[in-house]
C-alpha positions, -999 to 999 in steps of 0.1 A, spaced: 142 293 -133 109 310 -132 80 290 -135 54 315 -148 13 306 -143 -11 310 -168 -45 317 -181 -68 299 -204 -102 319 -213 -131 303 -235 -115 308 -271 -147 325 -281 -151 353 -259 -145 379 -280 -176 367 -299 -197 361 -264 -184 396 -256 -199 413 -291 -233 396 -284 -243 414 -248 -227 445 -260 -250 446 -292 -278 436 -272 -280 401 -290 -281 391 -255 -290 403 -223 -261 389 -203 -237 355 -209 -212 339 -190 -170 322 -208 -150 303 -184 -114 313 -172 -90 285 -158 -58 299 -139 -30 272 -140 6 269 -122 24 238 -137 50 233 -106 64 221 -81 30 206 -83 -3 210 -113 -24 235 -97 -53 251 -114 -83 274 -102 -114 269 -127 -145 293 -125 -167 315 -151 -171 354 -160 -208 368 -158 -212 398 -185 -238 421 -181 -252 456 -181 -242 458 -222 -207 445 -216 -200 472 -189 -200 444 -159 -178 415 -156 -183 391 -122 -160 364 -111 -182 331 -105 -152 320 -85 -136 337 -53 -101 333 -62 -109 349 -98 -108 386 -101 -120 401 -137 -123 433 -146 -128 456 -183 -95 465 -190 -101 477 -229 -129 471 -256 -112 443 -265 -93 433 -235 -98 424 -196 -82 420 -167 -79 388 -146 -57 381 -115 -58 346 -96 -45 354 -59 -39 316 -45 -13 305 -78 4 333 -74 -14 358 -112 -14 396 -107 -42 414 -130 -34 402 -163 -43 415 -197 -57 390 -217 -61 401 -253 -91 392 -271 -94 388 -312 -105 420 -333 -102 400 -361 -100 363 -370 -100 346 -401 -79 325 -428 -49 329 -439 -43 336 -479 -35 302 -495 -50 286 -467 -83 266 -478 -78 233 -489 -39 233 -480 -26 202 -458 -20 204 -419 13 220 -413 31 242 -398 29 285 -407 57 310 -413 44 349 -411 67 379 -416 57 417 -420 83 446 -435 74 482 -438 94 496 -464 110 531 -470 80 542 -490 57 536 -461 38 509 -471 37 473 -453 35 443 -462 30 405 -451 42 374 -464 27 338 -455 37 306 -464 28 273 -451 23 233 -464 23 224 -503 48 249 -511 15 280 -503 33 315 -503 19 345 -510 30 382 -502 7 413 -503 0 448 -488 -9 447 -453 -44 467 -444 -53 460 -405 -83 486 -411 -102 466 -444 -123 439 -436 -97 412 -452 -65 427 -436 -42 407 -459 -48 420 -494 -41 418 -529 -20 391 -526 5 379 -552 16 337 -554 49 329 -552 57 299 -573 84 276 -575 86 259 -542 79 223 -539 69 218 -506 63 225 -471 74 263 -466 95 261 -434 107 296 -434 97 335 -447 117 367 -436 118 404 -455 151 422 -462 160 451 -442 143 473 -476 107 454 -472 108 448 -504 128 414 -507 121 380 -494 140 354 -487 117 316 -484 132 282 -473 114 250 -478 115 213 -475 121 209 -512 162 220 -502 163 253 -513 160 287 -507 147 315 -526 146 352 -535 116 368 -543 105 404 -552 77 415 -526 65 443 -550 59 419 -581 68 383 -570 93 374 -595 122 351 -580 155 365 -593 179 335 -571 168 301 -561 201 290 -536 209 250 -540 230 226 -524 212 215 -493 210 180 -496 181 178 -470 151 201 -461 161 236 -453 144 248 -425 160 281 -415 173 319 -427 192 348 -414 198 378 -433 235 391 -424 237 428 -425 219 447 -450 214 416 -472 241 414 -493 247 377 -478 225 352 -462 226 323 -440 207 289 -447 199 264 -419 197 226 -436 190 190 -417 222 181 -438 242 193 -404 248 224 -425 247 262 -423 256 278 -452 262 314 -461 253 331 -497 265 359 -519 227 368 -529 243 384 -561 260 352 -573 232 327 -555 267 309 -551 278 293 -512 308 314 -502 313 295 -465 298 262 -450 299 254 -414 293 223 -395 266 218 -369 282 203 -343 264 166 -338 243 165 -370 214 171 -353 206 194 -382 197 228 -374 165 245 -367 169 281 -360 188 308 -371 194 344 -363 228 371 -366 241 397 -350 275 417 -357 297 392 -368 277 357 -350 256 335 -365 232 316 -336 220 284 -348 197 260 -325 203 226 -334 174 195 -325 199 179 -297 188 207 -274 223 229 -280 227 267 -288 258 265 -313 275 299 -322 300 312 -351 320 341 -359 312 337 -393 340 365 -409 368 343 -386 362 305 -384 337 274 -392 340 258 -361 311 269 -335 310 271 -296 282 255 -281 262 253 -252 240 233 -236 199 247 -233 183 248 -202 163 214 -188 129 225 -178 116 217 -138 107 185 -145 144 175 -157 131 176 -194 159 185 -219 141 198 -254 159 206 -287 163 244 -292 131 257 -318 128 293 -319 160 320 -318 152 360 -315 179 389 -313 171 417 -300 202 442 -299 224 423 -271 202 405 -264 198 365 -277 158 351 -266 156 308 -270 126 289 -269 126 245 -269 107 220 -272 102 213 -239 87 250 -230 111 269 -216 127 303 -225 159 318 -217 176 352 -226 209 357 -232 237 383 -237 248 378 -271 288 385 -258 284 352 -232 262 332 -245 277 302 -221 249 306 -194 214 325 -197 210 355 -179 170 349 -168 146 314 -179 112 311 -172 84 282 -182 48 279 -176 41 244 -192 53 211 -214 43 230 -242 64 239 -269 79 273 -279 73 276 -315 81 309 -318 103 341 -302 100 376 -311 112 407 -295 84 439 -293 75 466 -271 101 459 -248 90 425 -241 91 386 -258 63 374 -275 62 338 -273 40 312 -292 30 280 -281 19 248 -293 -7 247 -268 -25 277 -285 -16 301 -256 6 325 -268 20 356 -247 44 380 -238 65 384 -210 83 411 -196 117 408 -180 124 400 -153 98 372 -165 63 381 -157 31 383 -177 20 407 -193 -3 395 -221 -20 369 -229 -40 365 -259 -70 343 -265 -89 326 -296 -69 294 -305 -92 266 -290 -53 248 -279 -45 250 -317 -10 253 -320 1 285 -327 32 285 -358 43 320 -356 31 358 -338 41 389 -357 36 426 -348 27 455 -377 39 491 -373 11 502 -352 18 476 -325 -10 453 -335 0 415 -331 -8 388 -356 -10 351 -347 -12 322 -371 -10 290 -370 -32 258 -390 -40 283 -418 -61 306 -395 -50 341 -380 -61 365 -353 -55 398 -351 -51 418 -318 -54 453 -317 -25 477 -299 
């Protein structure tokens, strides 16, 4: 396993950053921490001096090396644990999420779809049954406009993902159901029942014409959308209930709270194979909370921090893992060749593979961070406690 270091920078930087450049301020200093988590807690802590209108960055500490690397990103590297010059990735934008003021803690689901038309859009839903969907404008000062409610949930929203057209959602939620909405006029043509516990997954099977629901009933059930009628239940092996869902070809990959990756050939059986997650260093085991396909390609994330990728065809034993922390991985997603991974730490990144670094992106103040999405122009999104940021490609 690869135990990855990190970087923490002073969550307002970007804003430190704007104020010397402007000329608000002659010159002003963020700290950086570099951290490697084991065989044993190491960390390097030292400041950034910005000057000369944002044009001059200097290390306060020798083992720190920080350089412009962007407008709106910088280079550090951290020679003695072992950090190469690192992108870290600072907000362009950061703000609340629509439906977000007043709502409850709780967790955030985010999705994006660009449909055939060209237009994108964004969905959001997060605790008290908040969803809303709208057209996506990274450019406008409020990049998630015009957006529509979608009513009928009633509660926490554990779950938003788009149909391959952009123009369909599909929404799971606490309240045992799942639903269909329009994305162009938010009317809910199929509400999907018989959970008899919260449903806190979705994967959409082909183009669409049948889904998968993920329930803590120790059920995965598939759909024919045009009935809203179960056509195939299958067991999760342990009744852990099941967490996370994804598809590819004819497999359903479900991870399940008792730390296994279970798998069906959902056109030929109901019984899955399973396999164990990896333990992090420290010997932790951590139920399985985040799933990503990415052709042949399987990405899993746990609760105890670590990630592993997989070939879809032997999914028996991970081809690479890496981990950095404790911290848990809230969320996978596959872009630009390499995994985005959110934390609940509030230090999300991406990795390459073989696992290195390549980003990481700052502004969370070690909020958790719920979910990371990318748009069409390669801009990622972040959310998490009804708050976003926005970092540009």
């Amino acid at each position: 396993m690869h135990v990855l270091p990190y970087l923490a920078v002073e969550p307002d930087a970007a804003e430190v950053l704007d104020e010397v450049r402007t000329g608000a301020a002659p010159d002003a200093s963020v700290w950086v921490s570099a951290y490697r988590a084991a065989p044993e807690r190491t960390s390097v802590h030292g400041g950034v001096r910005i000057c000369d209108a944002g044009a001059s960055l200097h290390a306060t500490h020798d083992a720190l090396t920080v350089a412009a690397h962007t407008p709106r990103a910088v280079s550090v590297a951290c020679a003695p644990l072992g950090i190469p010059p690192t992108r870290v990735c600072l907000a362009t934008r950061r703000g609340t999420l629509p439906g977000a003021a007043g709502a409850p803690h709780g967790a955030w689901s985010l999705a994006f779809a660009r449909s055939a038309s060209g237009l994108e859009r964004w969905c959001v839903g997060g605790p008290d049954a908040v969803l809303h969907v709208g057209e996506w404008c990274p450019d406008a000062p409020e990049p998630f406009a015009m957006p529509i409610p979608l009513g009928g949930h009633r509660a926490e929203i554990s779950s938003v993902r788009f149909f391959p057209s952009g123009e369909v959602l599909l929404t799971t939620s606490l309240d045992y159901t799942a639903k269909i909405y329009s994305a162009i006029d938010g009317s809910n043509p199929r509400t999907l029942t018989g959970h008899t516990r919260a449903v806190y997954s979705s994967a959409i099977v082909g183009r669409g014409r049948e889904v998968l629901t993920g329930s803590l009933d120790a059920t995965v059930r598939m759909w024919d959308v045009s009935r809203g009628a179960t056509t195939t239940t299958l067991a999760a092996p342990g009744g852990a209930g099941v967490l996370t869902l994804e598809t590819h070809d004819a497999c359903a990959y479900a991870g399940l709270a008792s730390g296994t990756l279970a798998v069906w050939d959902i056109r030929a059986s109901d019984t899955a194979a399973t396999h164990d997650a990896p333990r992090s260093p420290l010997g932790e085991a951590g139920g399985v909370t985040a799933l990503a396909v990415d052709g042949a390609r399987l990405a899993v994330g746990t609760r105890a921090g670590v990630c592993a990728v997989y070939d879809v065809r032997h999914p028996a034993a991970p081809l690479d893992t890496f981990w950095r922390n404790t911290a848990e991985i809230t969320q996978v997603r596959w872009h630009d060749g390499g995994l985005l991974v959110a934390t609940s730490d509030g230090l999300p990144f991406r990795s390459a593979l073989p696992p290195r670094v390549l980003d990481e992106w700052v502004g969370w103040e070690a909020d958790r961070v719920d979910a990371l999405a990318a748009d069409a122009r390669g801009a990622v999104v972040a959310a998490g406690g009804g708050a976003y940021a926005l970092y540009a490609p």
